[in-house]
KOLFI-505034 format. One record per residue (C-alpha): residue in one letter; x, y, z. Coordinates in steps of 0.5 Angstrom, whole numbers, plus 500, padded with zeros to 3 digits. Each point is the difference from the previous one (the first is absolute). Example, Ala and Ser with C-alpha at 12.3 -4.5 7.8 and 13.67 -1.06 7.14 Angstrom:
residues 2
A525491516;S502507498;
END
This chain:
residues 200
X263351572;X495502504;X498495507;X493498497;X504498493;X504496504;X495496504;X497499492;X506497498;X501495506;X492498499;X501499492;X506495501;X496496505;X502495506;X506497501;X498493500;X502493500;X499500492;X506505499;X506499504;X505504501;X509500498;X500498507;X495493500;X502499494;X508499503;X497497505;X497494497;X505499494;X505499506;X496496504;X499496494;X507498500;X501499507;X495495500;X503498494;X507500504;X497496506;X497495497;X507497495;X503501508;X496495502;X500495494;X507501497;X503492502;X507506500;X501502507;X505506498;X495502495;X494499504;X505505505;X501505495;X493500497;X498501508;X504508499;X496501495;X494499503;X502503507;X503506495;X493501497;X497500507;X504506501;X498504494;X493498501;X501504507;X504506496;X493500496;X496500507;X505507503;X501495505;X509502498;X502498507;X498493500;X501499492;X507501503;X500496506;X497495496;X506501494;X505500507;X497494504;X498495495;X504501493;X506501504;X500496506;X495495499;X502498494;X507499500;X499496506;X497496496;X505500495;X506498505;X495495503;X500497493;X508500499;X501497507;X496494499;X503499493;X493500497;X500498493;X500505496;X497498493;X493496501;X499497506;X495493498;X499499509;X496508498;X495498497;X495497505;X494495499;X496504505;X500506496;X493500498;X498499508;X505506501;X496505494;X493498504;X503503506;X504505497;X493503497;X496498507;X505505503;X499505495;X493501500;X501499508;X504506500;X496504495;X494499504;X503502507;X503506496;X493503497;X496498506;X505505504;X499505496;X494499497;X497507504;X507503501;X500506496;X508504499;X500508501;X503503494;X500507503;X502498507;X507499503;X505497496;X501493502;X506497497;X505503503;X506498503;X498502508;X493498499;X502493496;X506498505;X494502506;X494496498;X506494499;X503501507;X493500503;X495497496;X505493497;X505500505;X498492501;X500499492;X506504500;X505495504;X496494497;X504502494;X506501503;X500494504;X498496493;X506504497;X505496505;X498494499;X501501492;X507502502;X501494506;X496495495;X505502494;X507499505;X496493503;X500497492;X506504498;X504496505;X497494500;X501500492;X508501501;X500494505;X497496495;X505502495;X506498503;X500493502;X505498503;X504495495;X502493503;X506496500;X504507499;X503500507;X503493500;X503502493;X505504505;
END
C-alpha cells in the first residue's frame, strides 16, 4: 500500500470524535458507572460494615479508572493507600467501638435531604473550578511523558507538599481519634460492680 493510499484510508474512516468512542472510553465510563453506583450505597447504607465495604469498591474503581488513564503509579498508590490503609482502619475503628453490625437505626439522619443539597452544591463547585482550570490547557500527547514516577514524585514534593502533609496529619488524627473511642468504649464496658468488695 502506497503512502498516498494510506492517507485514502485514514480520510474515508473519518475523525475520531465524540459519537464513536474508543474500548477505552467505553471501560472508562462503564467503571465510572459503577464507582458512583459503589459511592453513592457508602453513603445511604443504614450498615456501617457495608457502607466500609462498599467504599473498597468505589476506591477500587478509582484505580482502574487511573489504569485506564496510564496513569499506573498512582493507580497503585491509590489501590496501596486507600483500599489497603484507609479502609481497614475504618474497619478496626468500626470494631473497636463495637459499632452494631446489622442495621444501625441512629444512621439514618433527618438532615438528609440538607446534607444531599450540599453534597450536590460541592459537586457543581468542584466541577466548575476543575473546567474553569483547565478550560485553555491543552496536554501534549507527543511531548515528554509525564507520568512517570520521577516526574509524579517531583511535582508532589514541589508542587503539594502543604496538601501532602495535610493528608498526613488528618491520617493521624483518624487513628488518635479511633484509639480515643476505642479506650472510652472499654471503660464504658466494664463498670465496676458494687457491693462485690463487701462480699469478701
Amino acid at each position: 500500500m502506497t503512502a498516498a493510499a494510506a492517507t485514502a484510508a485514514v480520510a474515508a474512516a473519518g475523525p475520531h470524535g465524540f459519537l464513536s468512542p474508543t474500548g477505552v472510553e467505553i471501560a472508562f465510563l462503564l467503571v465510572g458507572l459503577v464507582t458512583l453506583g459503589a459511592a453513592l450505597v457508602t453513603v445511604t447504607t443504614r450498615q456501617l460494615v457495608h457502607a466500609a465495604l462498599w467504599l473498597v469498591v468505589a476506591l477500587g474503581g478509582l484505580a482502574v479508572e487511573y489504569l485506564l488513564l496510564t496513569a499506573e503509579f498512582i493507580a497503585w498508590v491509590q489501590v496501596l493507600i486507600y483500599v489497603g490503609s484507609v479502609v481497614v482502619l475504618l474497619l478496626f475503628g468500626l470494631m473497636l467501638t463495637r459499632a452494631p453490625i446489622g442495621r444501625s437505626p441512629d444512621a439514618d439522619s433527618g438532615n438528609r435531604w440538607a446534607a444531599l443539597a450540599v453534597a450536590v452544591a460541592a459537586a457543581v463547585a468542584l466541577v466548575w473550578v476543575v473546567v474553569d482550570a483547565f478550560r485553555t490547557t491543552w496536554i501534549d500527547l507527543d511531548g515528554p511523558a509525564a507520568g512517570s514516577t520521577a516526574v509524579t514524585g517531583a511535582s508532589l514534593f514541589r508542587h503539594w507538599v502543604l496538601p501532602f502533609e495535610a493528608l498526613s496529619v488528618l491520617l493521624l488524627a483518624a487513628l488518635v481519634g479511633a484509639i480515643v473511642l476505642s479506650r472510652k468504649a472499654k471503660a464504658d464496658a466494664a463498670p465496676a460492680v458494687p457491693g462485690k468488695e463487701g462480699a469478701r
